[in-house]
C-alpha positions as CSV (number, residue, x, y, z in Angstrom):
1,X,5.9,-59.4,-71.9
2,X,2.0,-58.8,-71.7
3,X,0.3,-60.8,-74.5
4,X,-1.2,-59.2,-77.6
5,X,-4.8,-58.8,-77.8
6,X,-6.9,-58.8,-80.7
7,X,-7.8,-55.2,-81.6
8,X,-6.6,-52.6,-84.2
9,X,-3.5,-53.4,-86.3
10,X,-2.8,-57.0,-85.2
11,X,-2.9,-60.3,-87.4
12,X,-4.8,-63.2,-86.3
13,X,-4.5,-67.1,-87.1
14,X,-7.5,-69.0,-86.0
15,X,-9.4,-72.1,-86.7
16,X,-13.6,-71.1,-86.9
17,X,-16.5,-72.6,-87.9
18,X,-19.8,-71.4,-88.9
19,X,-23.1,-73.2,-88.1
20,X,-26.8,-72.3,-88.4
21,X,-28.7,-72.8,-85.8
22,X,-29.8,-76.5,-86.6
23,X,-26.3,-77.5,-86.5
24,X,-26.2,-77.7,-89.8
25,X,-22.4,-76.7,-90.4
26,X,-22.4,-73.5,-93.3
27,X,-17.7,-73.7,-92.9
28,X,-14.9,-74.4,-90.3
29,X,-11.3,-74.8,-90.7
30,X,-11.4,-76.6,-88.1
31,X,-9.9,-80.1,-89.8
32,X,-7.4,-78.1,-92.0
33,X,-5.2,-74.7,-91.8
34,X,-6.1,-71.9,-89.7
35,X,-6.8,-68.7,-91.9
36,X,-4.7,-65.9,-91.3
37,X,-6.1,-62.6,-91.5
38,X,-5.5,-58.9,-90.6
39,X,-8.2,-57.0,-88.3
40,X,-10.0,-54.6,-90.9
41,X,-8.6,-55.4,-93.6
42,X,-12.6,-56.2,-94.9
43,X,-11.5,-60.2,-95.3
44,X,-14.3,-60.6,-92.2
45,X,-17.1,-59.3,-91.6
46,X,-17.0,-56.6,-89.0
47,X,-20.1,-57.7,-86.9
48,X,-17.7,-61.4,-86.8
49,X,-14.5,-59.0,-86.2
50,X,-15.8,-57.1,-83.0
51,X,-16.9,-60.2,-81.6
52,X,-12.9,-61.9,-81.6
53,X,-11.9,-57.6,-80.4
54,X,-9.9,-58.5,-76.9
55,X,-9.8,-62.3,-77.7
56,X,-5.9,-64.1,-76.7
57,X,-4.0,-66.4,-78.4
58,X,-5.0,-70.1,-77.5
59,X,-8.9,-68.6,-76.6
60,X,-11.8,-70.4,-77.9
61,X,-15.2,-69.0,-78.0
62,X,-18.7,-69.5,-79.6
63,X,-20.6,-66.3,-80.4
64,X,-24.2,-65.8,-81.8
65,X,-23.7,-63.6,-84.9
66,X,-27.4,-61.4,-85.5
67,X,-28.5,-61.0,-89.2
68,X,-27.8,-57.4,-88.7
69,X,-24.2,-58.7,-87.5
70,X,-23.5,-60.9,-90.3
71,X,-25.0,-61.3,-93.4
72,X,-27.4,-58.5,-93.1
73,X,-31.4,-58.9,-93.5
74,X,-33.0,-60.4,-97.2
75,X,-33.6,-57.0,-99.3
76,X,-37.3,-56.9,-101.2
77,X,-35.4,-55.6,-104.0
78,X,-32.6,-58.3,-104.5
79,X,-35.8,-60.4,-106.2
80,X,-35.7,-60.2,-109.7
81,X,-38.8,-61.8,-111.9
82,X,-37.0,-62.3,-115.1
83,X,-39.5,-64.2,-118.5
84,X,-39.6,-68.0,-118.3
85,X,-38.0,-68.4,-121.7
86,X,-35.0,-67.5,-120.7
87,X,-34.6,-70.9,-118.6
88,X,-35.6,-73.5,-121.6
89,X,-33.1,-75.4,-120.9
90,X,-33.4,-75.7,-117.2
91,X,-35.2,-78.0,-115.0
92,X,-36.5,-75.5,-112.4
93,X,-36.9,-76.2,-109.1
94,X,-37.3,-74.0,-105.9
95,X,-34.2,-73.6,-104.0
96,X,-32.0,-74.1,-106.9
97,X,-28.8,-72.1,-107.1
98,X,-27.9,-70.5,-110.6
99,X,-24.9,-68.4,-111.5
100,X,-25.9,-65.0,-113.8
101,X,-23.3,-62.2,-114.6
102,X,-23.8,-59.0,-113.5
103,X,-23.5,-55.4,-115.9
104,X,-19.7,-56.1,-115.0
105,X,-19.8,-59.8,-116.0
106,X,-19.2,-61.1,-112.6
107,X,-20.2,-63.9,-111.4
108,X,-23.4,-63.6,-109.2
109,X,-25.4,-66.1,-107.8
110,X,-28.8,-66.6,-107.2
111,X,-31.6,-69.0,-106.2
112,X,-35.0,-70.1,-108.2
113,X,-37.7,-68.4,-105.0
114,X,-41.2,-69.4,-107.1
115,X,-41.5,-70.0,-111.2
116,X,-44.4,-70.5,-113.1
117,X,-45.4,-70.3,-117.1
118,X,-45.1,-67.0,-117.5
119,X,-41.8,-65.8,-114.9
120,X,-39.1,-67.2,-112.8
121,X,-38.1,-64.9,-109.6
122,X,-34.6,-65.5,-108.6
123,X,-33.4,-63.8,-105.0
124,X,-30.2,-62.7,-105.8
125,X,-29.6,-61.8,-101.1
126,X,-26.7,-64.0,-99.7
127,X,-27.7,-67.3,-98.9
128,X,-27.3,-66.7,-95.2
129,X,-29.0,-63.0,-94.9
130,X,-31.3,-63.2,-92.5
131,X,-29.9,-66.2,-90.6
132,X,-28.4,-66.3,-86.9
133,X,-24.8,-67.6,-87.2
134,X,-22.9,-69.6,-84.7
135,X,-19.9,-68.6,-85.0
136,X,-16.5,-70.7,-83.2
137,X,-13.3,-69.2,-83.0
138,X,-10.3,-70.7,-81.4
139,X,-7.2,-68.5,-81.4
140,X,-3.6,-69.6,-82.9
141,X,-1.8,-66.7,-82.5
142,X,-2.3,-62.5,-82.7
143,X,0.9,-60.8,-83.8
144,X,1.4,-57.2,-84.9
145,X,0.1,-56.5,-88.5
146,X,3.1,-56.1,-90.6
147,X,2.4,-52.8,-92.8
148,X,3.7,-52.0,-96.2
């Protein structure tokens, strides 16, 4: 029996971690449960996904993952300057992360960029856009994709 790859229509358990490139760690699984997931089924990131394509059960890799790859480039227009009087009761600081509700009244996060008297700008762009990603990997097991 040849042993499955990673590719179209399998299911994959694998430890990972994700590190910038300070070392700082950003997640890993590493000292817990493997996550289970399905190729394409949108619960990673398909610049992260074609990097594990071919991969073996028991393999262990570390990839670079591009901004482009992963968490996409900052977008100009994901900064909002929003009136200063609407954060009385905060004590701004740069760098601090907020939670707002969108027109749907999710959750949506977003970090204090610059404030002054008059307007606070909040980037609303992931945390991470813009940022090369290490990402680890270390295969548990790839197993066909059970279909419903």
């Amino acid at each position: 029996m040849t042993e499955l790859v990673i590719g179209e229509g399998t299911e994959i358990t694998l430890h990972f971690s994700l590190k910038l490139d300070s070392g700082e760690v950003i997640d890993s699984n590493f000292e817990g449960d493997p996550a289970t997931f399905t190729m394409g089924d949108g619960n990673m990131l398909p610049g992260f996904e074609k990097k594990l394509s071919g991969m073996v059960t028991g393999e262990q890799e570390t990839f670079m993952i591009k901004p482009e790859d992963g968490f996409g480039q900052p977008n100009p227009n994901n900064f909002q300057s929003m009136p200063r009087d609407q954060f009385d009761d905060v004590e701004l600081v740069e760098g601090l992360m907020m939670s707002f509700a969108d027109a749907q009244k999710a959750e949506l996060p977003g970090v204090v960029s610059a404030f002054d008297d008059e307007t606070v700008t909040i980037d609303f762009n992931h945390p991470l856009a813009g940022r090369e990603i290490i990402f680890e990997a270390k295969i548990v097991s790839v197993t066909p994709a059970v279909t419903h």
